[in-house]
TORKOL-4160 file (C-alpha; in steps of 0.2 Angstrom, whole numbers, padded with zeros to 4 digits, m for minus):
118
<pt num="1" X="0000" Y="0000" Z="0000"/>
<pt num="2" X="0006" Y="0017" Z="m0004"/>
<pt num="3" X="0009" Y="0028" Z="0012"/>
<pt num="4" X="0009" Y="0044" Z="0003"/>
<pt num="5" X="m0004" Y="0049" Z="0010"/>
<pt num="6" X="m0002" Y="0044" Z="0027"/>
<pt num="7" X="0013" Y="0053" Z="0026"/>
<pt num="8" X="0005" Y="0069" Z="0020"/>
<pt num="9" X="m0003" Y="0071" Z="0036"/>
<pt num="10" X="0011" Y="0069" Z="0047"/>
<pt num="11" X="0012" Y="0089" Z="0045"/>
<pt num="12" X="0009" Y="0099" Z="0062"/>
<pt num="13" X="m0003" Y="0112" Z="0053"/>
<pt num="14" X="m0012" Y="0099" Z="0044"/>
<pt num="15" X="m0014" Y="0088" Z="0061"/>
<pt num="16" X="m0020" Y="0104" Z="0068"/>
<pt num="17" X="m0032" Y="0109" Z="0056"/>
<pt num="18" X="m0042" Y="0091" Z="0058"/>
<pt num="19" X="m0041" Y="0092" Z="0077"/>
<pt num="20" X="m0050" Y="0109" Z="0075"/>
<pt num="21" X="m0061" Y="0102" Z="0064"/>
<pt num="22" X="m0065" Y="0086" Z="0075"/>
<pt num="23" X="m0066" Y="0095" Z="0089"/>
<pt num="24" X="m0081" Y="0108" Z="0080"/>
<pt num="25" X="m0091" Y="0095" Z="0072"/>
<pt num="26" X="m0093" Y="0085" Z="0090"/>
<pt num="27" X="m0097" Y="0102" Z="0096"/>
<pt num="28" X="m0108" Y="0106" Z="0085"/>
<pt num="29" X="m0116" Y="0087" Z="0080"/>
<pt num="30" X="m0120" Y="0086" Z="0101"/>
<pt num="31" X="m0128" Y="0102" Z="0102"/>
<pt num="32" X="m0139" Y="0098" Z="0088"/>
<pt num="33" X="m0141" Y="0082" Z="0094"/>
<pt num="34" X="m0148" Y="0086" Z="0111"/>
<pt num="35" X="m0157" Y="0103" Z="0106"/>
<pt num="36" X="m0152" Y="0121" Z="0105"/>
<pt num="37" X="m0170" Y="0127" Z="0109"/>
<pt num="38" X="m0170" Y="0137" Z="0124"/>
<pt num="39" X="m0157" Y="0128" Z="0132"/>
<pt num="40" X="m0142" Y="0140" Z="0131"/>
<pt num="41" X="m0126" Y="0128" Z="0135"/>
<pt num="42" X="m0130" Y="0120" Z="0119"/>
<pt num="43" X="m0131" Y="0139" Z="0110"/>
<pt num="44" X="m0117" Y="0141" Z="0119"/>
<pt num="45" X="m0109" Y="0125" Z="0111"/>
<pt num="46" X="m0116" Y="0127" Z="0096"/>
<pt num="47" X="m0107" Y="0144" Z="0095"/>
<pt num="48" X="m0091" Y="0139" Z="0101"/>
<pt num="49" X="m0092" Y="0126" Z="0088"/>
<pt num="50" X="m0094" Y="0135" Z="0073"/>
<pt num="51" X="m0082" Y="0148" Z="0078"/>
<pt num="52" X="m0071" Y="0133" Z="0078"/>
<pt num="53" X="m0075" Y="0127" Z="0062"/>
<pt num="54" X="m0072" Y="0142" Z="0055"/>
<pt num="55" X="m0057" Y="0146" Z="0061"/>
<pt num="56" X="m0052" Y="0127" Z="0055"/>
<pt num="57" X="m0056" Y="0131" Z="0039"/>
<pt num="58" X="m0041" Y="0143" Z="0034"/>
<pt num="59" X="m0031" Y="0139" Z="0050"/>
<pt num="60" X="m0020" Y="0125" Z="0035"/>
<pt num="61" X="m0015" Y="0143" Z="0026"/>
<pt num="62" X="m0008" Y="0154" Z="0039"/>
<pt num="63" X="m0017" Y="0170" Z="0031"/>
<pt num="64" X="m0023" Y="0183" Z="0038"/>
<pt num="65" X="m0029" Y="0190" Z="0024"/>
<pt num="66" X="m0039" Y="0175" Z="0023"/>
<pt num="67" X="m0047" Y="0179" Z="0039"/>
<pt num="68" X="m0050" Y="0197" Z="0034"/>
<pt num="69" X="m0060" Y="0193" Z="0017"/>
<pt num="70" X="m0070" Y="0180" Z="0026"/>
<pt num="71" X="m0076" Y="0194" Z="0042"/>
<pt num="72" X="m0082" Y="0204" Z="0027"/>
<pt num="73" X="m0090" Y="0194" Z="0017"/>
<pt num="74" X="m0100" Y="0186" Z="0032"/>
<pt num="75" X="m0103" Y="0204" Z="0037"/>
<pt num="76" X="m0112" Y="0210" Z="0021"/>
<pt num="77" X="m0123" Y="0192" Z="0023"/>
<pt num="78" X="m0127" Y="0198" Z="0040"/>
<pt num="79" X="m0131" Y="0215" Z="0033"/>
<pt num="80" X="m0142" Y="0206" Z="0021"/>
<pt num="81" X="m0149" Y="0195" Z="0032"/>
<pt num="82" X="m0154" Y="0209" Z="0044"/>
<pt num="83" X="m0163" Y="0222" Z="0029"/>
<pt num="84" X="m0171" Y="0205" Z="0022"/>
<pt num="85" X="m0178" Y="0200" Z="0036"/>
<pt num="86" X="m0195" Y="0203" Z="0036"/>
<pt num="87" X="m0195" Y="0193" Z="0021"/>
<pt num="88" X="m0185" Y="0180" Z="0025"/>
<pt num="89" X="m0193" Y="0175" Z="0040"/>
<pt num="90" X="m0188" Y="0169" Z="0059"/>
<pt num="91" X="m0184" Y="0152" Z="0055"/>
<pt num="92" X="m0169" Y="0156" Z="0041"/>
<pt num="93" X="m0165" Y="0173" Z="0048"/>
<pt num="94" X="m0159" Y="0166" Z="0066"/>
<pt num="95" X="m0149" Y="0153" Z="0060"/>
<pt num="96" X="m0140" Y="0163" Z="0046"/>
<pt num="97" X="m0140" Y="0175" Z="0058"/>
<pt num="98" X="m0129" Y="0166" Z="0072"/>
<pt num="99" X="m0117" Y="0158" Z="0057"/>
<pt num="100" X="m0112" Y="0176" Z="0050"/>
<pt num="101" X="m0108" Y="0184" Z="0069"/>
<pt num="102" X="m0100" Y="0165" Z="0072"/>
<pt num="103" X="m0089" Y="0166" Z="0056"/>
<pt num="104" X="m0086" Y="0187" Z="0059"/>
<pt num="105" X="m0079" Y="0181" Z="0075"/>
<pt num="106" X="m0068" Y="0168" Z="0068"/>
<pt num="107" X="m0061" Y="0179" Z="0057"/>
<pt num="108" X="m0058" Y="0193" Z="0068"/>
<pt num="109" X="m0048" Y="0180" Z="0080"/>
<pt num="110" X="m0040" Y="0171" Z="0065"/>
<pt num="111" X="m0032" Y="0189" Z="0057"/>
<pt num="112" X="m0027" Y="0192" Z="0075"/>
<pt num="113" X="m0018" Y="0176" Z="0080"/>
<pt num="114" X="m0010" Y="0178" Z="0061"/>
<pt num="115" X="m0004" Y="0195" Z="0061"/>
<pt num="116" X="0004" Y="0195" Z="0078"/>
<pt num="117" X="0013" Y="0178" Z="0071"/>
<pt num="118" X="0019" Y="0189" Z="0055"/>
């Protein structure tokens, strides 16, 4: 058997990255699992685990550039989100909602911790 890729993911970032990305999807799979409505640990795990998820997502790269076009593109979503959302209604404007602040979050912290590493 060919080990190449085995040996692809002996990499620190790349071990990193899947840890990050473990870690959110248990965060966010359980808090699904169990409920998020009215039952604020599992909004608060469900926060923390996108927040995660996000960050694992262009952690590999080591940009913070990155980070920064991500906050503002989730930002203008949010922005949309928030003029649209009579018309969108409760039930998509929550949830897209708590994804935009989660990933505007992410990407504040990921240009931070990348920019004071440059």
């Amino acid at each position: 058997m060919n080990n190449r890729f085995f040996s692809g993911l002996q990499d620190v970032h790349i071990q990193k990255t899947i840890l990050l990305l473990v870690v959110s999807l248990v965060l966010i799979g359980s808090s699904l699992l169990i409920g998020v409505g009215d039952n604020f640990p599992m909004i608060a795990m469900l926060f923390t685990g996108l927040i995660i998820f996000f960050f694992a997502l262009l952690r590999h790269w080591q940009k913070a550039a990155y980070f920064v076009i991500m906050a503002v593109i989730f930002t203008v979503i949010l922005i949309f989100v928030w003029i649209f959302k009579a018309s969108l209604g409760e039930d998509i404007a929550m949830p897209a909602g708590l994804v935009s602040i989660s990933a505007i979050l992410a990407g504040i912290i990921g240009a931070y911790v990348f920019v004071s590493k440059e």
